[in-house]
C-alpha positions in Angstrom: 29.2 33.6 14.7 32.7 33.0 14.2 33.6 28.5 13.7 34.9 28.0 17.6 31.3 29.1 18.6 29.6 27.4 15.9 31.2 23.9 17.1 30.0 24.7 20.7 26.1 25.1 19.7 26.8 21.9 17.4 28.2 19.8 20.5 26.0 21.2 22.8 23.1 20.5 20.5 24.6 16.7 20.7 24.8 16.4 24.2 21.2 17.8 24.8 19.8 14.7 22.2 22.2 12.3 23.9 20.4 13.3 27.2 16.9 13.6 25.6 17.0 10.0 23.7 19.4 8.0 25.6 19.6 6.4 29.2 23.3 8.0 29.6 23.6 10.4 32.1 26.2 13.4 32.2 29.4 11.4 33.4 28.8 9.0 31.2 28.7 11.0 28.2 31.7 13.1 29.0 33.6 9.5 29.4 32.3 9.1 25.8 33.5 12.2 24.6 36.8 11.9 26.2 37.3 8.5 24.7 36.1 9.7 21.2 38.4 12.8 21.3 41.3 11.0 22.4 40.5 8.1 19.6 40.2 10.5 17.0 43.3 12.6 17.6 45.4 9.8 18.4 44.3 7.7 14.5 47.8 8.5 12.5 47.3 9.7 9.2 48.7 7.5 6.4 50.4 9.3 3.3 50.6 8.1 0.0 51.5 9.4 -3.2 48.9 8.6 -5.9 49.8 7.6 -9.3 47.0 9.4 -10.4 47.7 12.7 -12.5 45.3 15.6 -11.5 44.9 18.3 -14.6 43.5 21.5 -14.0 40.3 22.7 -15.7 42.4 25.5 -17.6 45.2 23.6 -18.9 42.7 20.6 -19.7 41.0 23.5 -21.7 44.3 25.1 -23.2 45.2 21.7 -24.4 42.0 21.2 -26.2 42.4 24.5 -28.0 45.6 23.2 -29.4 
C-alpha cells in the first residue's frame, strides 16, 4: 500500500469515528475538514537560524580519537 492510499484508510477511519461518536453529520464534517485543511496549509512557516552547532556522531568520534 503505497502513502496516498494509506492516508485515505487513515481519514476514512477518522470520518467513520467522527460519525460513530459524535452528533455531526456528513456536511458538517466536511465543513470541518475544509476549514482544517485550509488552516493548516495557509499557517506560514517561520525560519530561523539556530545558534546552536549540530556535530555529527563521526566527527564527534574522530575528535575524541585525537
Amino acid at each position: 500500500m503505497n502513502a496516498k492510499r494509506k492516508l485515505i484508510h487513515e481519514l476514512k477511519n477518522t470520518f467513520h469515528r467522527w460519525e460513530e461518536e459524535s452528533d455531526l453529520f456528513d456536511d458538517s464534517i466536511i465543513d470541518a475538514c475544509k476549514k482544517a485543511l485550509r488552516e493548516y496549509y495557509d499557517e506560514q512557516v517561520i525560519v530561523f537560524d539556530s545558534d546552536i552547532e549540530l556535530v555529527d556522531d563521526e566527527e564527534e568520534e574522530e575528535e575524541e580519537e585525537e
